[in-house]
RODO-2510 file (C-alpha; in nm, 4 decimals, decimal comma):
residues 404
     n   res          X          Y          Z
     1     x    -6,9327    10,8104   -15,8924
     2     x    -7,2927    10,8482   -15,7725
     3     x    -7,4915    10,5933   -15,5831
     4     x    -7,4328    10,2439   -15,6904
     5     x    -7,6909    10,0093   -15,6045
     6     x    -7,6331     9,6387   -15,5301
     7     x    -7,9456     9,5505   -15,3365
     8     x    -8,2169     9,3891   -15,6291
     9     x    -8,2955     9,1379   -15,4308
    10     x    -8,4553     9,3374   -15,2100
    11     x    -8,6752     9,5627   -15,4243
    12     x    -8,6339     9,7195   -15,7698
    13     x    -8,6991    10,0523   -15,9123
    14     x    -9,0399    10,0954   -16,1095
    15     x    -8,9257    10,0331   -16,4708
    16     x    -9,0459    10,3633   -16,6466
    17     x    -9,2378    10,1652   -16,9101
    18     x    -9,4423    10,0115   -16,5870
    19     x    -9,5258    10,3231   -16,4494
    20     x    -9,6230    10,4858   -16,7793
    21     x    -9,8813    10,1854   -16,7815
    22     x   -10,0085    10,2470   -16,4534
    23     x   -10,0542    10,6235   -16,4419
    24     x   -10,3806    10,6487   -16,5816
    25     x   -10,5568    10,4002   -16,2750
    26     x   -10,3984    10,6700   -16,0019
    27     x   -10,6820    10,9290   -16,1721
    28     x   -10,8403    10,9183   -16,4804
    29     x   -10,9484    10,5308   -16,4919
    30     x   -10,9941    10,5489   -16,0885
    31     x   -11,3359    10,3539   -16,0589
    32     x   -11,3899    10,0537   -15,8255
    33     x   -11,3838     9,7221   -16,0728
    34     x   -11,6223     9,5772   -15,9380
    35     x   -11,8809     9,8148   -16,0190
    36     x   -12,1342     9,7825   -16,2937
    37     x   -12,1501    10,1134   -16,4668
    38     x   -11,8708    10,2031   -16,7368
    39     x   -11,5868    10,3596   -16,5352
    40     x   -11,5559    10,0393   -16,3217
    41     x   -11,5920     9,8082   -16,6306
    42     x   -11,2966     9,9920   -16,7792
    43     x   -11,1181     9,9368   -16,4216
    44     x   -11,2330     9,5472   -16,4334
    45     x   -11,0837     9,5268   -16,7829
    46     x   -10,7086     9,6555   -16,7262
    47     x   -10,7207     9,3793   -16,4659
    48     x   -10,8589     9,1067   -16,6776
    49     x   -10,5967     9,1802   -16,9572
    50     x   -10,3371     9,2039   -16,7334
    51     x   -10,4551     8,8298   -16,6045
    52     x   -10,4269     8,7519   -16,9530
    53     x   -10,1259     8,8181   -16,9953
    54     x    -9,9664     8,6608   -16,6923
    55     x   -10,1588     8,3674   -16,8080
    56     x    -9,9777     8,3873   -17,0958
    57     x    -9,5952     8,4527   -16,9524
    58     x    -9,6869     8,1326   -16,6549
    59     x    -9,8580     7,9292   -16,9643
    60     x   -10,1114     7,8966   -16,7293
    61     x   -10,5417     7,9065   -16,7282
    62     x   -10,6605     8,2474   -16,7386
    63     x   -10,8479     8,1771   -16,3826
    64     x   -10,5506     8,0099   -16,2512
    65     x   -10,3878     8,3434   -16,1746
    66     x   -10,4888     8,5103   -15,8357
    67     x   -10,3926     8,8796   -15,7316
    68     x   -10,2694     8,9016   -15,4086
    69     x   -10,1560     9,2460   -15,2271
    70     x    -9,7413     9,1223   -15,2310
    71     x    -9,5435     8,7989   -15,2474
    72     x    -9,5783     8,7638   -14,8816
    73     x    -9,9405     8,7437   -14,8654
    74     x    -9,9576     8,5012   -15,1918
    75     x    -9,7075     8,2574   -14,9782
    76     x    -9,9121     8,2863   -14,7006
    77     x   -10,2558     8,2419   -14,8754
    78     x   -10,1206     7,9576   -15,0784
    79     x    -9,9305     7,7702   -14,6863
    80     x   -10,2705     7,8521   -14,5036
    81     x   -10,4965     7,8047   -14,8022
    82     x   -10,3886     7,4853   -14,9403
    83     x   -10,3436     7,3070   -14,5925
    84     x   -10,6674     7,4221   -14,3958
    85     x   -10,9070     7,3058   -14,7153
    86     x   -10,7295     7,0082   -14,7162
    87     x   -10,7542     6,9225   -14,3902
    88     x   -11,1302     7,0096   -14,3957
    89     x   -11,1255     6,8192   -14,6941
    90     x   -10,9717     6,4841   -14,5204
    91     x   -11,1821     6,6035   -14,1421
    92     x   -10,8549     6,4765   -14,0167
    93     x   -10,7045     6,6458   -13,6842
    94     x   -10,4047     6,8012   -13,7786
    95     x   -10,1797     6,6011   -13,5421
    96     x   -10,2373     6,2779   -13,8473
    97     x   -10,1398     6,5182   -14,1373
    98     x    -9,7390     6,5929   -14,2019
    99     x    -9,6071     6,9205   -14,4267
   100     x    -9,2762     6,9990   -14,5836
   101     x    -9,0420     7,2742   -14,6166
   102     x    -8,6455     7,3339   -14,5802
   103     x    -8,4733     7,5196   -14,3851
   104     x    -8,3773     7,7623   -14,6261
   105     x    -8,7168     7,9348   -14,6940
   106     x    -8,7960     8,3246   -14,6461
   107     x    -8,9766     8,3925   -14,3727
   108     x    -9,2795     8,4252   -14,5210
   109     x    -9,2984     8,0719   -14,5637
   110     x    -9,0793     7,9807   -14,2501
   111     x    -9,3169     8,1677   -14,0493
   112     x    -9,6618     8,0183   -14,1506
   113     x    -9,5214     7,6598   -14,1060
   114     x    -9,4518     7,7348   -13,7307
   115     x    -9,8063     7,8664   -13,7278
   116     x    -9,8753     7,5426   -13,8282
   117     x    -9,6767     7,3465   -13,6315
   118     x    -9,7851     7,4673   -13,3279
   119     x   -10,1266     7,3697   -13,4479
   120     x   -10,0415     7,0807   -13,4273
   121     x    -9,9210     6,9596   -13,7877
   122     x    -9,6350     6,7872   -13,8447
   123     x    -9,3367     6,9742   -13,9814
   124     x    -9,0228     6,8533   -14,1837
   125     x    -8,8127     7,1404   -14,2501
   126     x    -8,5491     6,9681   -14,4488
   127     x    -8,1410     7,0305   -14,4600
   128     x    -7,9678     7,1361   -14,7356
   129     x    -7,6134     7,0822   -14,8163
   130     x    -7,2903     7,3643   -14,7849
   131     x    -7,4342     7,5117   -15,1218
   132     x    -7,7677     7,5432   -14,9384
   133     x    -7,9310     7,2459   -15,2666
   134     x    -8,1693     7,0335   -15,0974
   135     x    -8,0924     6,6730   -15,2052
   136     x    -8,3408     6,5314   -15,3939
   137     x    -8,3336     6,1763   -15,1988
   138     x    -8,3170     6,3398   -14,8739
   139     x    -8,6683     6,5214   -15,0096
   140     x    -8,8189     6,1621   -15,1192
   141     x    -8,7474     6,0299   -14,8026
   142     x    -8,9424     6,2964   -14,6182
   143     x    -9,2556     6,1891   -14,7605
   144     x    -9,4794     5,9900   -14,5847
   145     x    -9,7933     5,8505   -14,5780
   146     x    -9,9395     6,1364   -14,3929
   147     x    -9,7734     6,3950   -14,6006
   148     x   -10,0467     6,6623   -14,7773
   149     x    -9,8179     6,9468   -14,8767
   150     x    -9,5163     7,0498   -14,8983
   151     x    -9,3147     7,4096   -15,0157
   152     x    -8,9936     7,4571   -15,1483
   153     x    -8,8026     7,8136   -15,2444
   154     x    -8,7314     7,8283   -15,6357
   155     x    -8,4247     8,0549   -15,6238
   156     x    -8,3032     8,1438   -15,2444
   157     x    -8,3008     8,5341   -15,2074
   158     x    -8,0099     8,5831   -15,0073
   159     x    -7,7410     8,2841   -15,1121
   160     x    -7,9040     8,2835   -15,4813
   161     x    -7,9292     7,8960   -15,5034
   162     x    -8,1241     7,7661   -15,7305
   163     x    -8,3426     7,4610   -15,6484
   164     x    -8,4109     7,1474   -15,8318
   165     x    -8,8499     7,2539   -15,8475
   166     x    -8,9054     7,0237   -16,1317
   167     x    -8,7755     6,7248   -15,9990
   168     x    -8,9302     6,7683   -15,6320
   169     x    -9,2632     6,8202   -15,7681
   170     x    -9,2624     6,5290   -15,9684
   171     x    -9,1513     6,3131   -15,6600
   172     x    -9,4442     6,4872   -15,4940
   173     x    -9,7024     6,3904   -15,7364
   174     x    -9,6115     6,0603   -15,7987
   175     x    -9,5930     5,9799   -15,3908
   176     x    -9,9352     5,8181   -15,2433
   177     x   -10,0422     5,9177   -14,9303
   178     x   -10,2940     5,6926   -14,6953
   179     x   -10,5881     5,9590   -14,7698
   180     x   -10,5647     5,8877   -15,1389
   181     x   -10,5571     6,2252   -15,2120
   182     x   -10,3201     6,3700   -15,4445
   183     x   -10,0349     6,5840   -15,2563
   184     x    -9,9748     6,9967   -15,3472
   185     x    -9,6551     7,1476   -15,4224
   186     x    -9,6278     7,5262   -15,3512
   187     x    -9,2604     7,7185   -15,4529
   188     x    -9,1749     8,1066   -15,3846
   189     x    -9,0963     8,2218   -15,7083
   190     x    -9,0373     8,5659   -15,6201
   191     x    -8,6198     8,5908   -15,7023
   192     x    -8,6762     8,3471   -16,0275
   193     x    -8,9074     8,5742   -16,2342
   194     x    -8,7756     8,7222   -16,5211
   195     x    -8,4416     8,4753   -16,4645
   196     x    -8,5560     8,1038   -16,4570
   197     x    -8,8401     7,9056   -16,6512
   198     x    -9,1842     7,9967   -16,4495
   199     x    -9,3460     7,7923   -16,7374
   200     x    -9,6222     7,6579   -16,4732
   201     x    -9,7034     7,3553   -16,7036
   202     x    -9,3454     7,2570   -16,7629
   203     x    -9,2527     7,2822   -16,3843
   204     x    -9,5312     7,0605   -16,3131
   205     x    -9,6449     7,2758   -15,9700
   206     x    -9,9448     7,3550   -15,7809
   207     x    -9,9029     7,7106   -15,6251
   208     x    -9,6277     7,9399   -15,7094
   209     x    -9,5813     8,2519   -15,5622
   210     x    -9,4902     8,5860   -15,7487
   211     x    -9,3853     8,9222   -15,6255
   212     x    -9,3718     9,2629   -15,8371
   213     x    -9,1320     9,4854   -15,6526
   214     x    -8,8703     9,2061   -15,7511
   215     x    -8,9050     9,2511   -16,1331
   216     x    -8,8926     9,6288   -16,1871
   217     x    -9,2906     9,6588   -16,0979
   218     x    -9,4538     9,8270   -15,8000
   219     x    -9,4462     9,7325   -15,4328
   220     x    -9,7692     9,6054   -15,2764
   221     x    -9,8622     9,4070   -15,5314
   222     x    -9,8154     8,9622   -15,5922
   223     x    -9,9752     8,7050   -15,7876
   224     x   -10,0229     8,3314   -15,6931
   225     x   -10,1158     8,0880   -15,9855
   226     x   -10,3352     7,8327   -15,8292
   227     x   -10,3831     7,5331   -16,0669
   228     x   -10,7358     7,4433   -16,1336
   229     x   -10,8632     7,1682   -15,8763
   230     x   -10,6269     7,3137   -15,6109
   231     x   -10,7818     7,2906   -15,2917
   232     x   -10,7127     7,6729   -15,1426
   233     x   -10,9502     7,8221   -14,8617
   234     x   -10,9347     8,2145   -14,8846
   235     x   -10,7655     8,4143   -14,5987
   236     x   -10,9253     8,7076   -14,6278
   237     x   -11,2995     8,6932   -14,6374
   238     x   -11,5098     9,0300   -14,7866
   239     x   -11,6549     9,1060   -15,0660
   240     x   -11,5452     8,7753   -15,2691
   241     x   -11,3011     8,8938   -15,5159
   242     x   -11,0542     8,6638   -15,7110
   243     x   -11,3374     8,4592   -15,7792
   244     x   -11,3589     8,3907   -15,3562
   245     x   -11,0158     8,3455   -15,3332
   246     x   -10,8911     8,7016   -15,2178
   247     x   -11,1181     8,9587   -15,0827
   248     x   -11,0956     9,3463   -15,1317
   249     x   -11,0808     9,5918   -15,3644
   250     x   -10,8477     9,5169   -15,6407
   251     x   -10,5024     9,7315   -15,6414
   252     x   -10,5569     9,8076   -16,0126
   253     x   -10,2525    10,0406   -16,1194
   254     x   -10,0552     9,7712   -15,9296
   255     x   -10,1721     9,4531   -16,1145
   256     x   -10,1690     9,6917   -16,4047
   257     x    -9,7647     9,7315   -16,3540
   258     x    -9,7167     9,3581   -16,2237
   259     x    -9,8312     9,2812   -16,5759
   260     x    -9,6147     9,5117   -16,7729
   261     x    -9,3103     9,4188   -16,5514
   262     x    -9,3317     9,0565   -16,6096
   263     x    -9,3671     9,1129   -16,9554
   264     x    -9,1321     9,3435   -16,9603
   265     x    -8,8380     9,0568   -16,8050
   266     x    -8,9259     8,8258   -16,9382
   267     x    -8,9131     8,9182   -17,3196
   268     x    -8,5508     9,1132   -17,1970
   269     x    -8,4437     8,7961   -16,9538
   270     x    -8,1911     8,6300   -17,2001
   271     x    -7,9507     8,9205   -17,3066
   272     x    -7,9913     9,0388   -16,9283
   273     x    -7,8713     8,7098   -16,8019
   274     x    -7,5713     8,7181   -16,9970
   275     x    -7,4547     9,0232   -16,9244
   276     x    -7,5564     8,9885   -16,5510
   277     x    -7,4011     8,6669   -16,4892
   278     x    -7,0522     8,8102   -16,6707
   279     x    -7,0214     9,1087   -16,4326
   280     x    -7,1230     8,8977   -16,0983
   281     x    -6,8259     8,5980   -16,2068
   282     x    -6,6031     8,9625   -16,2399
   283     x    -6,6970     9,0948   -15,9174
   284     x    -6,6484     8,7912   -15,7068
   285     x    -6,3336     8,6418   -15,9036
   286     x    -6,2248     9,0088   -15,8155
   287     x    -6,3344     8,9744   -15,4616
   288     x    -6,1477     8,6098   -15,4067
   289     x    -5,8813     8,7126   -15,5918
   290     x    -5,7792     9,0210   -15,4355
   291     x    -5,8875     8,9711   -15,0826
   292     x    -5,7750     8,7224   -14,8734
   293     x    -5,9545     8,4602   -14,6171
   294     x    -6,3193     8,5104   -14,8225
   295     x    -6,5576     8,2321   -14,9810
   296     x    -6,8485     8,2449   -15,1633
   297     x    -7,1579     8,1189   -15,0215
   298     x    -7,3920     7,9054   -15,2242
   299     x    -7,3817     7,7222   -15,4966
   300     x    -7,0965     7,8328   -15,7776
   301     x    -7,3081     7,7181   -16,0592
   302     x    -7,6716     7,6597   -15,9982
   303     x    -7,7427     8,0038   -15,8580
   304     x    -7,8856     8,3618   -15,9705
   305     x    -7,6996     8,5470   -16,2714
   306     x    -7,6973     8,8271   -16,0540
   307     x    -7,6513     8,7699   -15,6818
   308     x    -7,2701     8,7589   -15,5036
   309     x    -7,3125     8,6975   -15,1531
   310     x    -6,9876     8,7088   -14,9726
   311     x    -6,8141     8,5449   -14,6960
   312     x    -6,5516     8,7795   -14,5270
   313     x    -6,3909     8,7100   -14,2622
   314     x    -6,3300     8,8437   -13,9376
   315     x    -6,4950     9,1500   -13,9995
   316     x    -6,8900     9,2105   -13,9137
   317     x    -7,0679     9,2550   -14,2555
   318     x    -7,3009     9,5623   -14,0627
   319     x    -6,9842     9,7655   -14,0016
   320     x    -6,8815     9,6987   -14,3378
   321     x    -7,2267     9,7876   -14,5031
   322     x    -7,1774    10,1136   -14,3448
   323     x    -6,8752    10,2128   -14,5006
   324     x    -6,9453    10,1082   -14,8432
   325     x    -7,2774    10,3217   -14,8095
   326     x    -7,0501    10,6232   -14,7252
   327     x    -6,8568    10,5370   -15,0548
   328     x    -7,2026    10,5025   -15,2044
   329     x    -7,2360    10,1469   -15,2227
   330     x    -7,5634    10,0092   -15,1554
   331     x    -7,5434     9,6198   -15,0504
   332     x    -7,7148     9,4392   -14,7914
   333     x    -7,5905     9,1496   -14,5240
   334     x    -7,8931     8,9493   -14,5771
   335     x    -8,2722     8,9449   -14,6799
   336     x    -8,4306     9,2770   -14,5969
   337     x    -8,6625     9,1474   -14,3948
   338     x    -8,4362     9,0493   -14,1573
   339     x    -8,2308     9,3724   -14,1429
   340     x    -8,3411     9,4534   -13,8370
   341     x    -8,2513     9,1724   -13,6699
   342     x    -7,9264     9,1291   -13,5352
   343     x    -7,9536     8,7395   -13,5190
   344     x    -7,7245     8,5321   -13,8170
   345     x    -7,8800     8,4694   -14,1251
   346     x    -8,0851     8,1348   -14,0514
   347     x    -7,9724     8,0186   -14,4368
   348     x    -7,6297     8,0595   -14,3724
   349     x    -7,6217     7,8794   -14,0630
   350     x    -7,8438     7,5951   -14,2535
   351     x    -7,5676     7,5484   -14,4849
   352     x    -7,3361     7,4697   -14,1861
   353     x    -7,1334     7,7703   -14,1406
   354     x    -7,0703     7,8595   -13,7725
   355     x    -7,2260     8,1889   -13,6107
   356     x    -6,9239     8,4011   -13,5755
   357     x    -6,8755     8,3741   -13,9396
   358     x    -7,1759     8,4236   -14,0383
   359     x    -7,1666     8,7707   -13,9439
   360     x    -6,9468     8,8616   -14,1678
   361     x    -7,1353     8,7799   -14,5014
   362     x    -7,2563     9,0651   -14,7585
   363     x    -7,4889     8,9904   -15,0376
   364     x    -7,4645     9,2157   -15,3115
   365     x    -7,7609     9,1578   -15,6344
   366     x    -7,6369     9,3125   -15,9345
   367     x    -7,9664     9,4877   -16,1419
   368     x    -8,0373     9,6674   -16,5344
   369     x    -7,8428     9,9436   -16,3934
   370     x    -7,5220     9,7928   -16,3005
   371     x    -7,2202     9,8475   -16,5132
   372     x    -6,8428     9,7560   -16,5738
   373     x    -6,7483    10,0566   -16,4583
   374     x    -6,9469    10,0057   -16,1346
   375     x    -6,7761     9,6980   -16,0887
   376     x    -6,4314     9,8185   -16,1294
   377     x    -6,5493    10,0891   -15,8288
   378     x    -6,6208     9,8383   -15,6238
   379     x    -6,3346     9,6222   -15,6838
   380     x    -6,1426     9,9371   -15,6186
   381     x    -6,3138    10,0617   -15,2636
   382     x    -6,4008     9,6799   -15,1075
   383     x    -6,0381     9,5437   -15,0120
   384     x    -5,9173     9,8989   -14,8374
   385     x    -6,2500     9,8969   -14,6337
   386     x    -6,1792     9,5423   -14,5413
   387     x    -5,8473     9,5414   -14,4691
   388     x    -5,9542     9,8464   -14,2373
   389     x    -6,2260     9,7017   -14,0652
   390     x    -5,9830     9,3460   -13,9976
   391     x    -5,6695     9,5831   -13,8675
   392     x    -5,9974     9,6893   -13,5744
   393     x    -6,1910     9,3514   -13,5778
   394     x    -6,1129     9,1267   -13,2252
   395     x    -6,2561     8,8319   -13,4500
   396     x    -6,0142     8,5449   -13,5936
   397     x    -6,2348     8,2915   -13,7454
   398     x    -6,0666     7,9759   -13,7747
   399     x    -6,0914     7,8596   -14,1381
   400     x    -6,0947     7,5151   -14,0066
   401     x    -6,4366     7,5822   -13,8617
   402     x    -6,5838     7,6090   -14,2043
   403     x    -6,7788     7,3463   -14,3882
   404     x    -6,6420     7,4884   -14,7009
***
């Protein structure tokens, strides 16, 4: 068979329909948008209809969507942005003002709220359970009078867990703080597009983030819907654009493909559901059934219609990776970002699985081009490889030791 690849959660291929849509902003429409004479009006216009129709897909104010240059940037603007104009807001040292996150989060959101922490705010970064849900009372608990903000993932990226959003930011909104100032909820998006509800109205949020290499559209490219009356304070300062919320030069074959690809998922996201969450049950009721001492991590029902990450153990998921690339098998052991890192997954070990296990986890996110067939290959090729790599392995986890 030829390459099979199992890895959607970490990027996509550019849909063909996408780049057919942005081709003509490489060369032909090429003028800066923000210039007056025609060329750049015809640049500013691709980017206002493609606005539009975001609007449109997040049922959302035209001017509440902001173009950001990838999903980490739009997590980051949204952490940073919300919190410092707040606090300016409020003119209240940061030591009196309290965030929230969970443990869970990608490291783009992680990562900001240690930035903040060691500023001096104070952090909650909340537990989940063994499925890696964060418990709604747990959450309402966390709030306190101090609390301004707080950020929760939609649809975790490597265990595919799918979060209550709806719920949490009601909880938010309806919980007073002492500043008498109405609390923001922010939620990475990025793996829900084109799978879950991103109706902004109906999920009652603040800021969510979006990210375009995760939905068949190009890389370098995110969008953050900022509700009106947000408080956000722009990162990057320039030549004002996003209305003062983003400067630079607008990508504009990018937010010309972000625009198609959303569309593009989410007028296709029912039938691809379906089909996507009947091959992942196949592949890991094959993977259970047929090889023994593995679990799967996260939650059985509330999760992803296409991601299968994989306990197996007493093996190292690395060496594993390795061989199923020779047998052209593309899967990954974690988030991408981390794949240079040789430290556990911090959302496995947040769901209470112990360090030596850890390692031995694969995540593999099915995509449009995954078939039955490519199932059936990998049902075929995965318990040899294991049972190769275990006859090798000096690791014997003790099943005991897991909180499964």
């Amino acid at each position: 068979m030829g390459e099979i690849y199992l890895d959607h959660a970490a990027t996509t291929p550019t849909d063909k329909e996408v780049l057919k849509a942005m081709l003509p902003y490489f060369a032909d429409e090429f003028g800066n948008p923000n210039a007056l004479y025609s060329r750049g009006r015809k640049a500013k216009k691709a980017i206002e209809q493609a606005r539009t129709t975001i609007a449109e897909f997040l049922n959302c104010d035209y001017g509440e969507v902001i173009f950001t240059g990838s999903g980490t940037e739009s997590d980051n603007l949204a952490i940073f942005g919300a919190v410092k104009a707040i606090t300016k807001k409020l003119k209240t040292p940061p030591k009196d003002l309290h965030v929230i996150t969970s443990k869970i989060e990608h490291h783009a959101v992680l990562d900001p709220f240690k930035e903040l922490e060691k500023e001096g705010y104070q952090v909650t970064y909340l537990e989940v359970d063994k499925y890696g849900l964060i418990d709604q009372d747990l959450f309402a608990k966390a709030l306190t009078e101090q609390t301004i903000f707080a950020s929760i993932i939609y649809a975790n990226n490597e265990i595919g867990t799918i979060e209550p959003i709806k719920e949490l930011a009601t909880l938010v909104h309806e919980h007073k703080n002492s500043f008498n100032e109405p609390l923001v909820f922010h939620t990475d998006a990025c793996q829900a597009a084109g799978t879950l509800d991103i109706d902004t109205r109906s999920l009652g949020i603040d800021l969510m983030t979006l990210n375009g290499s995760k939905i068949y559209g190009p890389k370098g490219v995110g969008v953050l819907f900022k509700k009106t009356g947000t408080p956000l304070s722009p990162q990057i300062l320039g030549g004002g654009q996003e209305n003062g919320s983003r400067s630079g030069t607008e990508n504009v074959p990018a937010i010309v493909g972000m625009a198609k690809a959303l569309e593009l998922a989410q007028e296709n996201s029912e039938k691809e559901n379906t089909r996507l969450t009947e091959l992942r049950d196949k592949l890991v009721k094959g993977i259970l059934d047929t090889i023994p001492r593995t679990y799967l991590n996260g939650h059985p029902e509330k999760r992803l219609p296409n991601n299968a990450n994989i306990l197996i153990l007493d093996i190292e998921g690395e060496a594993l990776l390795l061989h199923l690339d020779e047998a052209g098998i593309c899967v990954s052991t974690g988030s991408a970002c981390d794949s240079k890192s040789l430290s556990p997954s911090h959302v496995l070990l947040a769901t209470g699985l112990p360090h030596a296990a850890v390692h031995g986890t694969i995540r593999m996110t099915l995509g449009k081009s995954t078939t039955d067939a490519d199932i059936d290959y990998i049902l075929e090729t995965l318990p040899p490889l294991v049972e190769k790599l275990r006859k090798i392995s000096p690791v014997r986890i003790d099943e005991k030791t897991l909180n499964r």
